[in-house]
C-alpha angles and dihedrals in degrees: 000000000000112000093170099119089039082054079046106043098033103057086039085037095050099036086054093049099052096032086042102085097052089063111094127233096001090043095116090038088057090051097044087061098044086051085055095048093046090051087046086050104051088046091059090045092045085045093045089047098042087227109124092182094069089060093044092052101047084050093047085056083048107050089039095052091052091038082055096048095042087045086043092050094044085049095057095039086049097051104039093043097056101042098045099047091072094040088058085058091065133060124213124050094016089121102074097033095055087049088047094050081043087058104041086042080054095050099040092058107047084050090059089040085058104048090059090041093054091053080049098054103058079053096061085042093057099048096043087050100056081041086058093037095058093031101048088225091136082189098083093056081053096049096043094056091043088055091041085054094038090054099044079056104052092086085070089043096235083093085074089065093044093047084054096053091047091046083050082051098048091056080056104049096045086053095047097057121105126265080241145019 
């Protein structure tokens, strides 16, 4: 089968989705399309293949990374929210004690970010290893296990790092794959 446009829509989708967000003002916009690309890419690839599972899994990661950084976000917005309103009502001391709520908000939602990245991140593993698997493209094994241990490290911070390094990887690997399979 033909995997021409994934080759295609997977390296443009994943360069926009990790350069996107260094772009000011269409940033988002940037990322929103490499996201869709890489979405587009991995159907054709499940199609070309006649493997649905490959496709399940990449929009289970999907739907659990936005459903982490929308609960994360809640999290923070919840917390901080609650606890600073009536620390604005007092005077003296408030200093040190909205910068402490900031930074357990803060905490409290990149650990539920990561809960559901790291979930996420055994899906993304699934579906780029039975990519790799039918297209003999042994980089995206090795990007998926880079991103799953990037992402069980992201609670420490260094994960960031290692996300970035897998993201880098997976530009490679989906130009790496053959015009057909």
């Amino acid at each position: 089968m033909d995997l021409r446009e994934a080759k295609k829509y997977g390296g443009i989708g994943a360069i926009l989705s990790l350069f996107g967000g260094i772009v000011p003002y269409i940033g988002i916009a940037i990322t929103i399309a490499g996201i869709i690309l890489l979405l587009l890419a991995v159907k054709k690839i499940s199609e070309a293949v006649n493997n649905q599972e490959i496709f399940k899994n990449y929009v289970i990661y999907f739907i659990l990374g936005i459903i982490g950084v929308i609960a994360g976000i809640a999290v923070f917005l919840v917390y901080t929210g609650y606890s600073i309103l009536p620390l604005l009502k007092e005077e003296m001391g408030t200093g040190f004690k909205l910068i402490k709520k900031f930074f357990i908000g803060l905490f409290l939602a990149l650990a539920v970010y990561w809960v559901f990245g790291v979930i996420g991140a055994i899906y993304y593993k699934k579906s780029y290893d039975a990519i790799s698997h039918h297209t003999k493209v042994d980089l995206f094994s090795t990007t998926a296990l880079i991103y799953l241990i990037g992402m069980a490290t992201v609670i420490v911070f260094v994960g960031f790092i290692v996300v970035f390094v897998a993201k880098v990887l997976e530009i490679v690997a989906f130009f790496s794959l053959p015009e057909t399979t």
